[in-house]
N, C-alpha and C positions, 0 to 999 in steps of 0.2 A: 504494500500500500504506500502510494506518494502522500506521503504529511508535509511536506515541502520544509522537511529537515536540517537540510543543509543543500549548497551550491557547489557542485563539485565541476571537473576539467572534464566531464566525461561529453561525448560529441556526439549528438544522432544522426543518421545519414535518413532521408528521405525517401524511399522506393524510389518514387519515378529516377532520384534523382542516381540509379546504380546500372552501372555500364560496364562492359566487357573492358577499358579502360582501367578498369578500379584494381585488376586483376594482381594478387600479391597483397592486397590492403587489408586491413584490416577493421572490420566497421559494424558497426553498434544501429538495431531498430527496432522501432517500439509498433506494434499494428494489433489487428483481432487474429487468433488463430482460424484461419478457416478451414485448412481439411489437415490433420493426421493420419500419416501410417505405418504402420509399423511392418518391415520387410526384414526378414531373416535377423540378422543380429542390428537393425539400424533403423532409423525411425527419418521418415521426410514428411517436409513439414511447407503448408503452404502458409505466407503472411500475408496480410492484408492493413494497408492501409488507405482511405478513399477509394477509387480508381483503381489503384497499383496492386500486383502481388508479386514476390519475388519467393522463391522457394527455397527452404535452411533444409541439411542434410546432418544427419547425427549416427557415426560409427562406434558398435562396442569395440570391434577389429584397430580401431585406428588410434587406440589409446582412451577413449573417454568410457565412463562407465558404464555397466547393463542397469543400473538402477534410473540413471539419467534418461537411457532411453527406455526404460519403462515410463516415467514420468513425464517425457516427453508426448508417447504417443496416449498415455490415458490421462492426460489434459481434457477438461472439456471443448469443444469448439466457441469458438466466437470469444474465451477467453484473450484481456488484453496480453499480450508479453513482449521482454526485450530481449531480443537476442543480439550476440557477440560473437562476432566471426570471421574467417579470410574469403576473401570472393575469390570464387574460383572457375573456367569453363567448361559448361558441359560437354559431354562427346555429342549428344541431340541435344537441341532446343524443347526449354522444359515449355510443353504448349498450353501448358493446363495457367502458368504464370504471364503476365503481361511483361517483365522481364524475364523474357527468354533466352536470352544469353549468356547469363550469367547465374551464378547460383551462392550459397554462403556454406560454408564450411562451419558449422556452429561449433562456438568452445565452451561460452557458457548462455544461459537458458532460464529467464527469471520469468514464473508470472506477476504481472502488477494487479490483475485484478480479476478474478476466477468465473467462469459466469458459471449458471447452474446447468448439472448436465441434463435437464430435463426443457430444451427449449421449446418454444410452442409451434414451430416450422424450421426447417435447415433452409440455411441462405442458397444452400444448391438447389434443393425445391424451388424454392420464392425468385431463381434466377432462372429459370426453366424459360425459352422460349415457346409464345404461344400455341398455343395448340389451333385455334381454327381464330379469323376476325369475327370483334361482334361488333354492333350499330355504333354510333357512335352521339345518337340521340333516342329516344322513348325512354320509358320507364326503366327505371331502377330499383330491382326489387332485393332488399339485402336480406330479407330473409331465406327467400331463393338460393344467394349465393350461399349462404351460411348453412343448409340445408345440403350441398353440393362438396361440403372441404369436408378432405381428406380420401375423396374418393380419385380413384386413378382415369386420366384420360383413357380415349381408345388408344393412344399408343402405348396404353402401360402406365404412364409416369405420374408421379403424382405432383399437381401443380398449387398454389398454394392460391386461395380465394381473398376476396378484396378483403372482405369483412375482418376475417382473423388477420392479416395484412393491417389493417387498419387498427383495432386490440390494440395492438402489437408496432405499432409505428416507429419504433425508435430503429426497432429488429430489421422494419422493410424498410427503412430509407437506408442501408447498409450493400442492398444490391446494387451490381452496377446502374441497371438501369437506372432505378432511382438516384444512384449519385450522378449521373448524368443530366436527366431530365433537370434535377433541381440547381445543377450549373450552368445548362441551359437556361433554365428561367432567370437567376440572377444577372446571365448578361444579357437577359433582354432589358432588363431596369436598368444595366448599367450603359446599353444602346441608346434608351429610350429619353435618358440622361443626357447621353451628352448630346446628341443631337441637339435637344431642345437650348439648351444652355447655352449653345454652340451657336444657336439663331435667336440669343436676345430673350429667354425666357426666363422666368424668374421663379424660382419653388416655392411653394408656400403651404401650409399648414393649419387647414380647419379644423373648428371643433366637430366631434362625434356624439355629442351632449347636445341634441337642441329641442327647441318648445315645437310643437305642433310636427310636421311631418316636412321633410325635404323637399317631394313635388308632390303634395297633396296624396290622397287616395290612405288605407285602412294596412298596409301590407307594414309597419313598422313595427321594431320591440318597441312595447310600450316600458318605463322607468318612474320611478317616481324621484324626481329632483328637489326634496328640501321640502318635501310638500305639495311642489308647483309637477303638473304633468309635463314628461317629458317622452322622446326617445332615440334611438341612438340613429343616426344620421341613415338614410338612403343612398346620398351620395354628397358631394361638397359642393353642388348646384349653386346654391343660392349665394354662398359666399364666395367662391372663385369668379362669378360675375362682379361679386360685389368690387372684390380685388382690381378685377383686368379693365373695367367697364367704371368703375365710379373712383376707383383709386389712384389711377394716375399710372398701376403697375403694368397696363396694355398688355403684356403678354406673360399668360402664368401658367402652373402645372403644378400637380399635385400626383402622392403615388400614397396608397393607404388603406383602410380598410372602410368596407363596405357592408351593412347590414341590409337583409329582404329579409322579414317575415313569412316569406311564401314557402305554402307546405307543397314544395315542388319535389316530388322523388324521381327525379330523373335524374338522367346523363351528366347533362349539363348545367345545371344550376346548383349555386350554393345558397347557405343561408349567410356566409361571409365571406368576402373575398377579395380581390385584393382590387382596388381601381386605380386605373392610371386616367387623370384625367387634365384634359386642357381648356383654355380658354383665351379666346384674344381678341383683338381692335381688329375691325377692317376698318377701308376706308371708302369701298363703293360694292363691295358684292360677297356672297357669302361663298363663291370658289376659291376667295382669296384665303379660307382653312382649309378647303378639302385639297386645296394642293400642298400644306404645310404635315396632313394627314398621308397624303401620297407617299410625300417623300422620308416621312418621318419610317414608316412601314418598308421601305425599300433598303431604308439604311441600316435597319433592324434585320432584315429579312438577310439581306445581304452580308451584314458582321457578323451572323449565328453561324452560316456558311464559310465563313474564313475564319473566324477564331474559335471557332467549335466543332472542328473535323474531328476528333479521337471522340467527343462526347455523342456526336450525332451518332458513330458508328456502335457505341455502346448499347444507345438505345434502339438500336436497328436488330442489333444482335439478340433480343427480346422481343420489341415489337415491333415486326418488320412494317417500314411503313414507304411509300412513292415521295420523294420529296416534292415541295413544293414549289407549284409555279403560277409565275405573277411575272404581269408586263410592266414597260418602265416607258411611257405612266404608264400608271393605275388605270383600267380599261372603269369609263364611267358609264352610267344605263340610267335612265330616269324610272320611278316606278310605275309608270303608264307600258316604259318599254319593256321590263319587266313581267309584266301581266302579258302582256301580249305575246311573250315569249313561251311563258306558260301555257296557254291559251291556244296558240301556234300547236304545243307539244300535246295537245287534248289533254290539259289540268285546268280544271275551272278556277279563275282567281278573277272576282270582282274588282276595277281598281280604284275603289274606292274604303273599301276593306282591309284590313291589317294580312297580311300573310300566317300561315300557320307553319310549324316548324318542320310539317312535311312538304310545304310549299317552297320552302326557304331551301329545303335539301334537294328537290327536287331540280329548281331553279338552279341552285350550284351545278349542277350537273350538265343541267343545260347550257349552262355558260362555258363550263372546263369543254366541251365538245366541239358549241360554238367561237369561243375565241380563244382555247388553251391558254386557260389561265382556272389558277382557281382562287384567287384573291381580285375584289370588285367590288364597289361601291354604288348604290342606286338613292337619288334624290328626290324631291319632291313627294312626299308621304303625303297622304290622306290628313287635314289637320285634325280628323275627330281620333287618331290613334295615337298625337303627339301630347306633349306633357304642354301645360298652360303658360308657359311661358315660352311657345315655338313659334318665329314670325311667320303668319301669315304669306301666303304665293300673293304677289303684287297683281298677278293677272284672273288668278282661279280661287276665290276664297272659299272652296274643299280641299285645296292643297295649303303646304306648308314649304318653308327653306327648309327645311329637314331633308336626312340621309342617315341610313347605315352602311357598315363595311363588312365583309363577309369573306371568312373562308372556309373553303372547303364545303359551301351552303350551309355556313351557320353565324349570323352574327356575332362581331367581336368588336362592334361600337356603335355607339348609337349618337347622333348630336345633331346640332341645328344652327341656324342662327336665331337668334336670343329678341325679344321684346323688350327692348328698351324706352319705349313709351310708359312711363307710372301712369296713363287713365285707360290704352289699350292693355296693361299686366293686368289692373284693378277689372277691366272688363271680363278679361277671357277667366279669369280666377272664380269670377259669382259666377261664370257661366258654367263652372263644371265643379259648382258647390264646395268651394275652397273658405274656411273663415279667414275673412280679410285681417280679423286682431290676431289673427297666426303669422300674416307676412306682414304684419304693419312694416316689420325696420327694412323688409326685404326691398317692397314697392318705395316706402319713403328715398331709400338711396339713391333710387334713377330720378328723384325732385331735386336735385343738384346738378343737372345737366352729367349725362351718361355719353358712352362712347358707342358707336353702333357697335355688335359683338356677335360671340359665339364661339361654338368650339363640341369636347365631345367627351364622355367616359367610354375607357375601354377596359376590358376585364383579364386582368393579365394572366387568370389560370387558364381562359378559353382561349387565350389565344397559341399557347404554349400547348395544351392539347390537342389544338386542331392543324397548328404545324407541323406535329410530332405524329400526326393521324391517331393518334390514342381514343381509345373505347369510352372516359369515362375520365370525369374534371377529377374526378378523387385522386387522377394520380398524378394529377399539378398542382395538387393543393398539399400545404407539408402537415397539417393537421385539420383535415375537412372540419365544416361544422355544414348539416344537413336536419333539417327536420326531424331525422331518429337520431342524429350522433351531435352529444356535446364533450366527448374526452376522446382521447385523452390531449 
C-alpha cells in the first residue's frame, strides 16, 4: 500500500513509452495485472496500463525462486503491481501485448494493491469484439439486457452486457475500447476548444440552479431552493444570450452539464449530459452561424482523424464501425427539401410537422446515398416545433430561422436564430403559456438594446457515439444517468 511514506530515487518507465531501444536497461512499472500464467517452471505475465500492455516473464531455471512464481501466477487479475526488470527481445512478437517487441525480464514483483479474486466480469470478456450490430436508436430495455448476461453468444463466447458493464463502471472503463472512446471524446472538447477561442470566442459559465424552467414546458428536476421553487437548468439558453447579445461579450460558448426530466428509455437520450453550447452576434443573417457551425464540425471531425489514429483503431477493434463522411462545406437542405426527399422515397412526412426519429434515420440514409455524406444540416423548421424564443421566417410565418445538424440521421444540435425583440419574446412566451414572472430578468435584458443573435446546443455524448457508429449513448457517457440509473 502507497501511504506516501517517503520520496525515494526510484524511476517508473511508462508502457507506451518501452522500445526494443531500451534493450540491456533496466526498468521499473506500475499497471493492472491482466492475464497470468503459469508454464512449466515460469510464470508470464501481461501488464496493463491505459492503452498499453507490455509482457514480464518470470524463471524458476534462471535463478529466481519457485515460490515467486507461485505468487506471481496466483495473483488475482486486475490487481495493481510494480514490476522491476531488464528489457529484453523476443524471438516472436508477443501479439497478445501492444508492445510487441520487447518484453521485461522480471527481478522483482510487488503488489500495491490486491483486487478481489472474485471479479464481476474478466476484462477479456468485456473486451470481446461484437458479436452481431444493433440499432443505434428505439428503445432501450435494461432489463432485457440484464436478463441476457452471462449467457454465451452463438459463437460460444461469452460477452459481457451493458447493465453489469454499467454496476460495475470503474471495471468497464479499463477496456480498451473504452479507454479509447473516452480519449476520443476528450479531444473533441479539447477541438471544440480551440477552434472557438481560436475565432474570438469567449467561455463562460452559467448557473445550473435557476427559478422556473430554461425554455419553458414540465420536463425539469424540480429543487426546492431556500424555500423558493427551483430547478436544475435544461440548458444555458437564457443566459448565454444574455452574455453574447446584451453583454457586450458577442461571441460565447459554454461546455457543461445538462439536465431532461424525460423518462426517455432509449438509445439515445440521457437524463444528463454533457452540452456544448454557442452563441453569437450576426450582423445581417443567421448563415453567418451555420457557417461558424460548419467549420467548427470539420475541424473537429478532421483533428479526431489525425490525432486519434491508435485510438480510433482501438475502438474498431471492438466495435467495428464505417468511418465517417462529410463534405467540406457542410452539404445544407432546407426542411421543405427534406420532406420532399422523404416523400420522393415513399415516407410520408408533412412539412409542417416535426420529424420523428425514424424519419430522421431514414432521411440520413437518404442523404449518405444521395450526396455521400452522412453529416448535414437542414433549416427553416416548422415555428410550432421550435422553443419561444426562435425568430420567426421573414417570408412564411409557419416557418422559423431554425436548423438542426445530423449524423449518421440523428440529430446532434439543435439552434436558431434568437428573438431579440423584448415585446415579440413577451408575445411568443403567452403564446405557448410561458409565466412571464419566470423570465421577467430574461425578457427585461433585451430592454437595453440587444444585438441581433443566435447560435446552438450540441450534445457531446451523441455526437461521439454516432461518429464512432456505437449502438447506445451509455457508452459515451462515463457514468450514465437515465431514468432507471442514478449510480454509480
Amino acid at each position: 500500500m502507497v501511504q506516501s511514506q517517503e520520496i525515494t530515487d526510484k524511476v517508473w518507465t511508462n508502457i507506451p513509452d518501452l522500445h526494443p531501444g531500451l534493450e540491456g536497461n533496466e526498468v521499473r512499472v506500475r499497471g493492472h495485472l491482466q492475464t497470468s500464467r503459469l508454464v512449466g517452471k515460469g510464470a508470464f505475465i501481461l501488464v496493463r496500463s491505459s492503452l498499453y500492455t507490455v509482457q514480464g516473464v518470470f524463471f524458476h531455471s534462471d535463478g529466481g525462486s519457485s515460490a515467486m512464481v507461485k505468487y506471481i501466477s496466483g495473483l488475482p487479475l486486475e490487481s495493481v503491481v510494480d514490476i522491476t526488470g531488464v528489457v529484453t527481445l523476443p524471438l516472436q512478437p508477443v501479439e497478445k501485448a501492444t508492445q510487441k517487441m520487447i518484453e521485461i525480464q522480471i527481478t522483482t514483483f510487488y503488489c500495491i494493491s490486491k483486487a478481489s479474486p472474485q471479479m464481476p466480469f474478466l476484462i477479456e470478456d468485456a473486451s470481446r469484439p461484437d458479436f452481431k450490430p444493433q440499432p443505434a436508436f428505439g428503445t432501450y430495455n435494461a432489463e432485457e439486457d440484464t436478463n441476457e448476461e452471462g449467457k454465451a453468444s452463438a459463437d460460444g463466447l461469452i460477452r459481457v452486457g451493458q447493465e453489469i458493464r454499467l454496476d460495475h463502471r470503474w471495471i468497464d472503463l479499463r477496456t480498451p475500447a473504452n479507454q479509447a472512446i473516452f480519449r476520443i471524446e476528450s479531444m473533441v472538447g479539447t477541438l471544440f476548444r480551440e477552434y472557438l477561442t481560436n475565432n474570438g470566442f469567449v467561455e463562460i459559465h452559467t448557473p445550473k440552479l435557476i427559478g422556473g424552467a430554461s425554455e419553458g414546458g414540465s420536463e425539469v428536476f424540480k429543487v426546492d431552493y431556500f424555500g423558493q421553487p427551483a430547478c436544475l437548468a435544461m440548458s444555458p439558453q437564457l443566459h448565454k444570450q444574455m452574455a453574447a447579445a446584451c453583454s457586450g461579450f458577442e461571441r460565447v460558448f459554454e461546455t457543461g452539464p445538462v439536465f431532461r426530466a424525460e423518462k426517455s428509455n432509449t438509445r439515445r437520450h440521457l437524463c444528463e449530459f454533457t452540452g456544448f453550447d454557442i452563441e453569437m452576434v450576426i450582423h445581417e443573417h443567421y448563415d453567418e452561424i451555420l457557417e461558424v457551425f460548419s467549420q467548427l464540425f470539420i475541424y473537429i471531425f478532421d483533428g479526431i482523424s489525425q490525432r486519434c489514429k491508435q485510438e480510433l483503431e482501438r475502438v474498431r477493434d471492438q466495435h467495428p464501425f464505417e468511418d465517417l463522411m462529410y463534405l467540406k462545406p457542410t452539404l445544407k437542405i432546407s426542411y421543405a427539401e427534406g420532406c420532399k426527399l422523404l416523400n420522393d422515397a415513399g415516407v410520408f412526412q408533412h412539412e409542417y410537422e416535426d420529424l420523428s426519429t425514424e424519419n430522421e434515420k431514414k432521411l440520413g440514409d437518404i442523404v449518405r446515398e444521395k450526396f455521400q455524406t452522412d453529416f448535414f444540416f437542414m433549416d427553416k423548421y416548422p415555428l410550432s416545433v421550435r422553443p419561444f424564443y426562435t425568430m420567426p421566417d421573414p417570408s412564411n410565418p409557419k416557418l422559423s430561422n431554425s436548423y438542426d445538424f445530423f449524423i449518421r440521421g440523428q440529430e446532434i444540435l439543435s439552434g436558431a436564430q434568437r428573438v431579440h425583440d423584448p415585446e415579440l419574446l413577451t408575445e411568443r412566451a403567452s403564446a405557448i403559456g410561458i409565466p412571464l414572472n419566470e423570465i421577467a430578468a430574461y425578457i427585461n435584458s433585451f430592454r437595453n438594446g440587444a444585438l441581433p443573435h443566435g447560435g446552438g446546443g450540441i450534445g457531446l455524448e451523441r455526437v461521439v457515439m454516432l461518429y464512432l457508429g456505437l449502438p447506445n449513448i451509455r457508452k459515451t457517457a462515463w457514468f450514465p444517468r437515465d431514468p432507471k440509473r442514478i449510480s454509480p
